[in-house]
N, C-alpha and C positions, 0 to 999 in steps of 0.2 A: 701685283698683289695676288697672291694665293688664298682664295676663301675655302679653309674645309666644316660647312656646316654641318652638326652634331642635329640629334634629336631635338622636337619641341619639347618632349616630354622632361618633366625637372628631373634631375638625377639624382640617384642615392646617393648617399655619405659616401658609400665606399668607392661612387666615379668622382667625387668632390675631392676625397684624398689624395688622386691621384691627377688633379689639375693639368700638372705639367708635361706628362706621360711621356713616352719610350726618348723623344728628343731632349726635357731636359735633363732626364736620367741620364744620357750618353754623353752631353753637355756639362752636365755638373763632375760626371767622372772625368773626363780632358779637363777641366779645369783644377781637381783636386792633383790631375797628374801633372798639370803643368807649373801647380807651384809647389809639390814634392820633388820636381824637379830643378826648379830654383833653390827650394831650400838646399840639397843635397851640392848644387854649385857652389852656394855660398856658404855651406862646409867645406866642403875641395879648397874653395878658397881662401879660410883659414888656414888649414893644415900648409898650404902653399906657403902662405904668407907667415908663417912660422918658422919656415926654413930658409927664409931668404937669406943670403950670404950680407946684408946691406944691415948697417950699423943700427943695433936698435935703439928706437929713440927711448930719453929717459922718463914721457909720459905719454898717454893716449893720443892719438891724431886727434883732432873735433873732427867729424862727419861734414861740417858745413865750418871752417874757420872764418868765414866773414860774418855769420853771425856775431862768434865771438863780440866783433868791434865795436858792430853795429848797435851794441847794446849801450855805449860811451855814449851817441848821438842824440840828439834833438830830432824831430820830427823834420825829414828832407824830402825833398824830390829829387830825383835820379841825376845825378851826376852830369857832366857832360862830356866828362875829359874822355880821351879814346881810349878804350879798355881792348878792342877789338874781340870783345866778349859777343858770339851772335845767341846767346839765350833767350834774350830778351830783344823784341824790337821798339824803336824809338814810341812810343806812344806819351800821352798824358799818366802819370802815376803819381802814385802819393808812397811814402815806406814810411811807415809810424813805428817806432821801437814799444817794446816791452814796458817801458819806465815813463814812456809818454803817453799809452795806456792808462797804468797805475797812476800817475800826474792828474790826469783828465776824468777818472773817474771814470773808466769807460768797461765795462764790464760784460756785455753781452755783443752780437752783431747792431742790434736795435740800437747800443748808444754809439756805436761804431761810426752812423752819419751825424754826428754832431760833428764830427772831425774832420769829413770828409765830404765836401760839398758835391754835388749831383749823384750821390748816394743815399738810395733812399731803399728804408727796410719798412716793412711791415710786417709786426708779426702776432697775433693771438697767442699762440702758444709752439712749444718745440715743433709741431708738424704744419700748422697755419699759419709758416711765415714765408716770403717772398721778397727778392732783393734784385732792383734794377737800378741800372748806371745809364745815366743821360738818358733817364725814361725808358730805357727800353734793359728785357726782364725778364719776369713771369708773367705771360699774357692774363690771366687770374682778374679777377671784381668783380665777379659773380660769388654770391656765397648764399643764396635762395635754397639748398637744400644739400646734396652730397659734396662734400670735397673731391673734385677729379686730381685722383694721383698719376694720372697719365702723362701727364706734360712737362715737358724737361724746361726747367728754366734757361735762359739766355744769361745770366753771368754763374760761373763756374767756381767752385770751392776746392779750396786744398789743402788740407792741413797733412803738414810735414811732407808734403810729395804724395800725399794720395788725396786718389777722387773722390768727392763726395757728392753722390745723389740727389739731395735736397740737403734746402740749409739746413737743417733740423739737426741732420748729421754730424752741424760743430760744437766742439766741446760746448756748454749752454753758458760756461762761463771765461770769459776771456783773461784767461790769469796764467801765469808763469809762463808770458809770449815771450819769444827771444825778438821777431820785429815779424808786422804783417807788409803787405801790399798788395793795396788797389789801381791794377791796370784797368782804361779805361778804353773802348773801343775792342773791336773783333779782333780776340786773340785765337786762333782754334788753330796756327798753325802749331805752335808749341806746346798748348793745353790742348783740351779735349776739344773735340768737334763740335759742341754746344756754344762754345766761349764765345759766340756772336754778338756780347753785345759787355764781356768784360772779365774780370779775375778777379775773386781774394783770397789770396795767398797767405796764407798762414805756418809760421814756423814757429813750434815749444823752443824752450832751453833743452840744451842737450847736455847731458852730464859728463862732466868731465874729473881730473885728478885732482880738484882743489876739494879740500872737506868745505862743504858749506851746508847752511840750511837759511829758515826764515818759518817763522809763526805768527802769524797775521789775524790781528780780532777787529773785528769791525760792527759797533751798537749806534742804530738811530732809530728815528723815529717811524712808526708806521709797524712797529715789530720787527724793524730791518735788523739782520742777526749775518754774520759773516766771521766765519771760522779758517784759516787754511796752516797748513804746515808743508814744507817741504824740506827735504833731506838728499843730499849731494855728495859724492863721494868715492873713492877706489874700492872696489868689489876684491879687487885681486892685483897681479902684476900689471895684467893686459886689458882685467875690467872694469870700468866705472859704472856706476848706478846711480837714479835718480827718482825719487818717489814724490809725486804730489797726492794730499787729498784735502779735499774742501767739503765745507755743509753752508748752503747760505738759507736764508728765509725770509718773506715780507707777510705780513699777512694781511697785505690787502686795504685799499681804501674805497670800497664801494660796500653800502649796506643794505642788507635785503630786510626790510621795514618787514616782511610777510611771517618771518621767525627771526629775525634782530642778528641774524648772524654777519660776518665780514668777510665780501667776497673780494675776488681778484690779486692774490695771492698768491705764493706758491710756497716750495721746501724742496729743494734739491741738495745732492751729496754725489762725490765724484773721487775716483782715482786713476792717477797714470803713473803707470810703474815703465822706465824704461833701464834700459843695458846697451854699455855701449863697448865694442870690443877694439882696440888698433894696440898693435906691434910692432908697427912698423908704418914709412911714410908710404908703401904699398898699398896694403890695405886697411879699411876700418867696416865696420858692423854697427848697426843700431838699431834694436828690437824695440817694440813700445807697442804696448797694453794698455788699454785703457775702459771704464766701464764708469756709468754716470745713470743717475734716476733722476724723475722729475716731476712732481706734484704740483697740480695747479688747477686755480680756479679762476679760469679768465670770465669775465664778465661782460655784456654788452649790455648797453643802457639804452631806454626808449626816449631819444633825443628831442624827436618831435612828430605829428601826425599831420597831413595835409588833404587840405580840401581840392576835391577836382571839380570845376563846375558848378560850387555850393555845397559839393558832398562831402564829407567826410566819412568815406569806407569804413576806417576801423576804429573811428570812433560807434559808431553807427552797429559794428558788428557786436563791438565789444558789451555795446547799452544791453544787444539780443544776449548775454551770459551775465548782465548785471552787475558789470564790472568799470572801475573807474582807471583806466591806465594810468599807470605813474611816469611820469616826464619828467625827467630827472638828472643834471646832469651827474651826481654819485650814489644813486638812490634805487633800487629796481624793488620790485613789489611781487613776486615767481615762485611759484611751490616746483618747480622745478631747478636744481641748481647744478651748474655746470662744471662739470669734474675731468683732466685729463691726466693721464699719466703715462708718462714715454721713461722706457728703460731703452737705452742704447749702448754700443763699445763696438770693439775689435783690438785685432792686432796687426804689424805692418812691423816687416822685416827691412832696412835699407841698407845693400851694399854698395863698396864705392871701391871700385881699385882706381891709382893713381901710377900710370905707367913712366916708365923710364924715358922714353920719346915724348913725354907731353899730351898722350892721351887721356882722358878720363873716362870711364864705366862706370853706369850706374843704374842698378838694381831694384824694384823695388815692388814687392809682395805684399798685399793686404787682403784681407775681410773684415767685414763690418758688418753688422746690425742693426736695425731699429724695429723697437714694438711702440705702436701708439694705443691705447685704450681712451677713447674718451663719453662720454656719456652728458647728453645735452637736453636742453628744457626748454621750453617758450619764453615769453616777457610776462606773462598773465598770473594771477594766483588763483585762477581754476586752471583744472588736468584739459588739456589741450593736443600734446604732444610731450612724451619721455622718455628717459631710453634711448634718445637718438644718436646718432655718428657713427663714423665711420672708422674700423677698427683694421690695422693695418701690420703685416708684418711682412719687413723688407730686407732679404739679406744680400749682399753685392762682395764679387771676388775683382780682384784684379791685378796686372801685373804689367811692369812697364820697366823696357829694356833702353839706355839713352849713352847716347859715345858722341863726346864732345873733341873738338880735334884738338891741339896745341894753337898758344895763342902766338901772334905776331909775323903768321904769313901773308903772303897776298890774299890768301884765300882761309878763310875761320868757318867752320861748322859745326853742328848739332844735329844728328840723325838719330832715330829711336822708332821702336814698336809698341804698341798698347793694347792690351787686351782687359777685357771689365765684361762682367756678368751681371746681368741681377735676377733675382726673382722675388716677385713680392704680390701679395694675396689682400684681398681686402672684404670684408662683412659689412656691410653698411645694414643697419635697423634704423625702423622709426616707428614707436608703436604708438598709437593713438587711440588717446583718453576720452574719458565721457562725454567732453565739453565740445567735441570734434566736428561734431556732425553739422552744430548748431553755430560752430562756427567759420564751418566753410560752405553752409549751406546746401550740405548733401547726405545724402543716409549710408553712404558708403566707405566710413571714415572709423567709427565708432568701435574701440575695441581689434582695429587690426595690426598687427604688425607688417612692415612691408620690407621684405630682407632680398639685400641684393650680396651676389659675389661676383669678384673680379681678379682677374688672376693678369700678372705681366710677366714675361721673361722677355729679357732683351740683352743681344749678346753684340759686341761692337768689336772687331779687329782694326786698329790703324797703323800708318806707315807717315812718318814725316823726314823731312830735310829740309834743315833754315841754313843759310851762308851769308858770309859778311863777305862781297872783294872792296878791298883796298886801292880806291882806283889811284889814288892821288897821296897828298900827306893832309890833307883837307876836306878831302871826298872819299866816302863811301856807302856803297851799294849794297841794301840786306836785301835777299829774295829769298821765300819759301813756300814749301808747299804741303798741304799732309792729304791723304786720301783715306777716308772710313766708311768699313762697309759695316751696316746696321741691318740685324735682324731683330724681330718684336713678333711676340707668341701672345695672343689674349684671347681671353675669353668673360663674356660677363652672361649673368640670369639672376633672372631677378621673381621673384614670388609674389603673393596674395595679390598684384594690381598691374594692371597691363601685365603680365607674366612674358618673360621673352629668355631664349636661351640661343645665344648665338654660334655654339658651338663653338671647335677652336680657331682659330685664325691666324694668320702669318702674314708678315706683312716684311719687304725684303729693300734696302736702302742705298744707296753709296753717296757719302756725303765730301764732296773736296771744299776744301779752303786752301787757302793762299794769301800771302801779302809780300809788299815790296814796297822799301823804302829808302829815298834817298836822305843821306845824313851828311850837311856840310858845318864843317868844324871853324865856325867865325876866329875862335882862339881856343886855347888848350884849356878855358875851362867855360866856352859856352859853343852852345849846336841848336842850329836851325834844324828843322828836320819836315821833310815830305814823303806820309804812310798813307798808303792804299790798301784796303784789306776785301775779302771774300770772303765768305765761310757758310756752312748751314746746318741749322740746327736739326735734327734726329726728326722724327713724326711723332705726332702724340695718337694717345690712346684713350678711348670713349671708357672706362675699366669701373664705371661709376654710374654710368649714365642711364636712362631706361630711353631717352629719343630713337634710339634703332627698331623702336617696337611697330613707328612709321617710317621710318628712313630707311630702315635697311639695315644689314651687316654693313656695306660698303661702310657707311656713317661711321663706323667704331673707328675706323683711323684716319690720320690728317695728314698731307702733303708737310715733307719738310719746312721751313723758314727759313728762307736767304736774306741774309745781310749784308750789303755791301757799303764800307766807308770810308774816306779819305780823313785825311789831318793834317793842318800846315803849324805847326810850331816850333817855339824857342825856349828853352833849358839850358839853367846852368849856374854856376854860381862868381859870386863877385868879394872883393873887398877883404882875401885875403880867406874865403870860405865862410866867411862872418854872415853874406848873403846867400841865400838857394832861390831861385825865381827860375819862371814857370808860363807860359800864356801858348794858347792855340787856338787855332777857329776849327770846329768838326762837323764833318754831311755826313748825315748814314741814312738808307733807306732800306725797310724792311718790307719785304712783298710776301705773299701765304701766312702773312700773319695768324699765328696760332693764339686763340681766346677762347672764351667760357660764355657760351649761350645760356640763355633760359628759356625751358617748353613750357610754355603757361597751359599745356593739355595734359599734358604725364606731370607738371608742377615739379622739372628736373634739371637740373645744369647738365649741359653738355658741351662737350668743345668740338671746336670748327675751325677753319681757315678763313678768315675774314678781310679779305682785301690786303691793305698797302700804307704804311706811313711815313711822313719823314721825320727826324731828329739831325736839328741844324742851331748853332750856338757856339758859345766861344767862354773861355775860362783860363785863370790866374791864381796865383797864389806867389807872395814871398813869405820865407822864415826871415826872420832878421837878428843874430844877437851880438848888439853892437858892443858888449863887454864881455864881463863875468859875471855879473848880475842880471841884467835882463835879457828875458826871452821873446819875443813877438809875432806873433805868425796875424796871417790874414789869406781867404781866400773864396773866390767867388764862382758860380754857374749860370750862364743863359742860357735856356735852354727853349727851343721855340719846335714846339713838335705837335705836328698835325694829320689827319689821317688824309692821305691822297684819293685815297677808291676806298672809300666805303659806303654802297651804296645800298646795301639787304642786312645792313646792322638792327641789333634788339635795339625796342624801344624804350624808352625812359618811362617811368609810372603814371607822369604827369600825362602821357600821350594813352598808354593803354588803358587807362580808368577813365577816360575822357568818354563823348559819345562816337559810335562810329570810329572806332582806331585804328589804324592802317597794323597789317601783317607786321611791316621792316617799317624802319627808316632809316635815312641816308643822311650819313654824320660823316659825308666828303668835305673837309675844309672845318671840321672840328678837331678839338685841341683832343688829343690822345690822354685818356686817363692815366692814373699814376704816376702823374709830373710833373712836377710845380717848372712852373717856368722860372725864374730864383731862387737860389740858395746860395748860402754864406755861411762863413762863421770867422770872429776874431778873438784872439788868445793873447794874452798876454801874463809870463809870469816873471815877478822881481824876487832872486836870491840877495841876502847876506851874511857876512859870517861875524859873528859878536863875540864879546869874550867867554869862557868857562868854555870853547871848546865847542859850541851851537854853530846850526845853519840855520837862518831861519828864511822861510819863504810864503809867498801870497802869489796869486794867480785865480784868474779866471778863464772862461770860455763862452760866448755866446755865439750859436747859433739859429738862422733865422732860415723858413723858405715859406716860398709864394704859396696861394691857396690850389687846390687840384682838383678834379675830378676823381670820386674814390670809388664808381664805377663804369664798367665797360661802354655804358650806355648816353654817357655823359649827363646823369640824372641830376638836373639843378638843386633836386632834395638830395643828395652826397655825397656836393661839394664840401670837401675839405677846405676850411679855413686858413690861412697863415696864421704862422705863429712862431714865434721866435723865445728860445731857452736860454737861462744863465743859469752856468756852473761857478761855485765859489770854492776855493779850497785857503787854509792857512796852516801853519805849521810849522816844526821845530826838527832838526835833527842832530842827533848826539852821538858823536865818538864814543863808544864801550868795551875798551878795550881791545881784541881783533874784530868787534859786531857793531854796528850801528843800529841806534833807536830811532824810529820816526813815529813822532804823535800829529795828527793832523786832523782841524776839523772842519768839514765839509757842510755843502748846502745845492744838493740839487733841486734844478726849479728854482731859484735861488726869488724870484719874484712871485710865486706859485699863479704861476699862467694857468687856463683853464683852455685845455688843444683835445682834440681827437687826432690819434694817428691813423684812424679807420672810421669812415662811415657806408652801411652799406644796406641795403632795401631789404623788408621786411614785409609781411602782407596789409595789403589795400593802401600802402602811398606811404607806411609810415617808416619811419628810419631809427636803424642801429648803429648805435655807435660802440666804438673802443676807447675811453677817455688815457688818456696821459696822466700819469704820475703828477702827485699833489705836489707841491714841497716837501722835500726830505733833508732834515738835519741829522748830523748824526761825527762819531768821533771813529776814527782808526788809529792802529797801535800795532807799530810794524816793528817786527826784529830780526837781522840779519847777522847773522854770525857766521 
């Protein structure tokens, strides 16, 4: 690690503009040139593909033709039969179609894990969300004061083949999916070098030569409002196009008693406009744009306050402002109210040539955006603290080169390069109100604003090589490996309190992964399979934090996270494909674990490397559809995870409000937060077809998981509950002509459970929650033509 420390003294606007300075100016121009220079290939490569002497076909290539099919399908697990495809290695996965999506009701990542057992999302809002597989994730559960945007999560995003940063980045509403999939376990030799702990792969519809559309209304209850239209069709000889755009709205079930209004809401509105170009079975093109806004009013409620000792802190604090908290599980009482707003998009260019020997090339150029603005309040209805959050703007390039071999030799491969930028800056405020002083019992609160900035560039080059041999007509051998080197630019300073300016800093990385797995083919449609994987995720960055103001510059960065983990299972399907089933036992142990501190002296998150844990467990699932009528899924998660070394961990409330509180404590042989040790869910839907030309159908979905730990400290004030959800749908659909009508009407929360998907500490013992969605009734009115 390279430290070049800058002055104490805070700097002008005009050194603040200039953040990044001469490296990523020379950074950002290579970059602009290197995909001016794809683009200009993947002209050349039209114009080629325009004179090919080879018979033109009489409609567009698809970009991805397995999509196409995949869209007929019921929700499966991966296949077993021998494809000698090395893309993908043997792991645990799930692939949900588009239509079983729309089926399910499943509209965001958030309802994503109803679906998908040992997937667990949590999210506030488009930037405060965070998504781990078999408990391991985003190290995150701290949320005591700044959001640290330095930390890369542990499972990896991708829609249509590009990387995306943070979940925030996906589309906000999961609609016009062609199919996703959640691989589970250390992927980073084929994905990004983060993938240490999983994948979700996300693929749109891609527009093809058939005219189609669909217009979609969706009214219930809560002010739920859902709009969409989409439009399908030939541009030209050689181009198809494809346009979505959606508006959806809730407006909220919590109410703020202190002016009657209704919070936890939101109003989003979105478009994706794509172009798809083929001429021939050589080549094809696929452009896609896309831009999305998103207004919201997330809301935390004051769940409950605790006594330490006899005490109760903030009860106690609260009597010194004359104030009665409201404990409430829909209800908050706050002259301050919580407002965020994230505009986000890009574009991403994919080309595909398909060679005459059986090679495949594949292309693929993006940038991307996000701006967060959010503006934040206390629990109280006197001025406390407003104005706060952290306000963020991130923009990320990247380009990724992949040649896949022909299939059906001894030997099948997949080799590629990747390259990804980002840069992203962040203002964090908290200004503080009258009532400040008096209630943190200090005179130095009252009337200040306390503004920090942080700036990140981080540029990653990688090289990988995955291979299937074919040792046997029963046996085969995947092994791969990718090596990424990581470099990370930061800098943070922070004003009016502990003032600290760290200068710039560099911090320089090489991250390998690898796996190898043995796959024996019991019969042509089921496989045992034995994966071993390595990988490590990226270093995070302090880019938020003021703890450097004792620790150090060193403090602003963290040691990689390595993960390594094994998997013995069996996949495949039975009974004429009627059946898909699924089971495996999985180890993973993760060491330098990256987490989120709190300085109870600066009153700051910060992140660290915190020891060591395991994640050990075992999981199933069957689809089942034993006619034409019914459909049945079921599937489950054990998941037994605990921390091995953690011995100078933060303390839980209950300990530090107590008398005489130790610095650390040591939560070796405690259960790892963020993961319920069970989860489930079982589905089951009945088609029929009646006369006048009707389908008509019913179905449901309940999912259930264990209670958790819903911070880092394992604070028994937290503890997430279990809690178990039912989805209801019924409905009709109609023949019209070349279009079909679907009316269906729904009921989420179908029991209206009363859950928190987040709880999390708040001052003197007391706790915040994120409540769950009431019951929602409501009708949709679908038409496709």
């Amino acid at each position: 690690m390279q430290h070049r420390p800058g002055t104490s003294a805070p700097p002008t606007p005009e050194q603040r503009a200039q953040f990044s300075g001469s490296r990523s100016r020379q950074l950002s121009s290579c970059i602009l040139a290197a995909l001016l220079l794809a683009s200009a290939v993947t002209a050349r490569a039209a114009t080629v593909a325009s004179q090919q002497d080879e018979v033109v076909s009489s409609g567009p290539v698809p970009a991805r033709p397995e999509n196409k099919k995949s869209r007929q399908l019921e929700t499966v697990t991966v296949k077993a039969g021998r494809s000698g495809d090395p893309q993908t290695t043997n792991t645990s996965s799930a692939v949900i179609t588009g239509s079983d999506l729309e089926r399910n009701r499943v509209m965001s990542l958030v309802d994503l894990q109803q679906l998908v057992p040992g997937l667990t999302v949590n999210s506030v809002d488009a930037f405060n969300t965070s998504i781990s597989i078999r408990g391991i994730g985003d190290g995150g559960g701290e949320t005591s004061g700044d959001v640290n945007v330095g930390m890369p999560s542990s499972v990896v995003l991708y829609q249509d083949n590009v990387y995306l940063s943070r979940a925030g980045m996906m589309s906000p509403y999961l609609d016009d999916i062609d199919n996703l999939q959640v691989l589970s376990g250390a992927q980073g030799t084929l994905f990004a070098a983060n993938a240490t702990a999983g994948v979700v792969d996300v693929h749109t519809a891609a527009p093809d030569s058939t005219p189609s559309g669909e217009v979609k209304v969706g009214l219930g209850s809560l002010g739920y409002a859902y709009t969409k239209a989409m439009f399908n069709g030939p541009l030209s000889r050689y181009w198809n196009g494809r346009v979505d755009l959606y508006q959806a709205r809730n407006n909220g079930d919590i109410r703020n008693v202190y002016n009657g209004s209704t919070l936890n809401g939101s109003f989003g509105s979105g478009i994706r406009a794509q172009a798809a170009y083929s001429r021939s079975d050589f080549f094809n093109l696929r452009l896609i744009a896309d831009y999305s806004t998103v207004n919201a009013r997330p809301t935390g409620v004051l769940v409950a306050t605790h006594a330490v000792d006899g005490v109760d802190s903030f009860l106690t604090h609260a009597a010194t402002l004359g104030v009665s908290p409201l404990v409430s599980s829909r209800s908050v009482d706050t002259d301050t109210e919580t407002e965020t707003r994230t505009r986000q998009g890009g574009f991403s260019a994919e080309a595909n040539w398909n060679f005459a020997s059986g090679y495949h090339l594949r292309s693929v150029s993006a940038w991307r955006f996000f701006d967060y603005n959010p503006t934040t309040g206390d629990i109280l209805d006197v001025p406390i603290y407003a104005d706060a959050g952290t306000r963020v703007t991130d923009r990320t390039w990247s380009e990724s080169l992949r040649l896949d071999s022909p299939h059906g030799d001894i030997f099948d491969y997949a080799a590629g390069i990747d390259f990804y930028y980002e840069k992203l800056r962040t203002i964090a405020n908290a200004y503080y109100g009258d009532d400040a002083n008096s209630w943190y019992g200090s005179s130095a609160y009252n009337g200040i604003d306390i503004i920090r900035y942080g700036l990140l560039n981080e540029a990653r080059w990688s090289g990988f090589l995955q291979g299937t041999f074919h040792l046997s007509q029963s046996l085969d051998l995947t092994i791969g490996g990718r090596g990424t080197y990581d470099r990370k630019g930061a800098s943070f300073i922070r004003y009016n309190k502990a003032n600290f300016n760290s200068g710039y800093l560099q911090q320089d990385s090489t991250l390998p992964a690898g796996t190898a797995a043995l796959n024996y083919h019991i019969n042509p449609t089921t496989l045992a399979y034995l994966a071993v994987s390595y990988g490590q995720k990226s270093g995070a960055v302090n880019v938020s934090a003021g703890a450097a103001k004792v620790a150090g510059t060193s403090s602003l960065f963290l040691k990689p996270e390595t993960t390594k983990s094994a998997e013995l299972g069996i996949k495949g399907t039975a009974d004429h494909q009627k059946l898909n089933f699924k089971a495996d036992l999985f180890l993973t142990k993760v060491s330098d674990f990256q987490t989120q501190g709190y300085d109870p002296v600066s009153q700051e998150d910060y992140l660290l490397n915190a020891g060591s844990f395991r994640s050990r467990g075992a999981e199933g699932s069957l689809q089942w559809r034993p006619d034409t009528h019914w459909n049945l899924n079921i599937g489950a998660v054990y998941n037994d995870e605990t921390y091995l070394n953690y011995a100078d961990a933060l303390c839980p409330p209950e300990v530090t409000l107590a008398a005489n509180p130790p610095s650390t404590c040591n939560l070796t042989g405690h259960r790892v937060f963020n993961a319920p040790r069970f989860s489930g869910n079982l589905g089951a839907r009945y088609t029929w077809h009646t006369t006048g030309n009707y389908d008509v159908y019913i179905g449901g979905n309940y999912a259930y998981r264990s209670w958790m730990y819903g911070t880092v400290d394992d604070s028994k004030f937290t503890r997430v509950p279990g809690y178990g959800l039912l989805g209801l749908s019924a409905g009709l659909t109609e023949q019209l002509g070349r279009g079909s009508l679907d009316v269906s009407l729904f009921a989420n929360n179908a029991l209206n459970k009363t859950y928190y998907t987040r709880l999390i500490k708040s001052d003197y013992g007391a706790v915040i929650g994120y409540i769950g969605q009431v019951r929602m009734v409501g009708i949709n009115v679908d038409y496709n033509f």
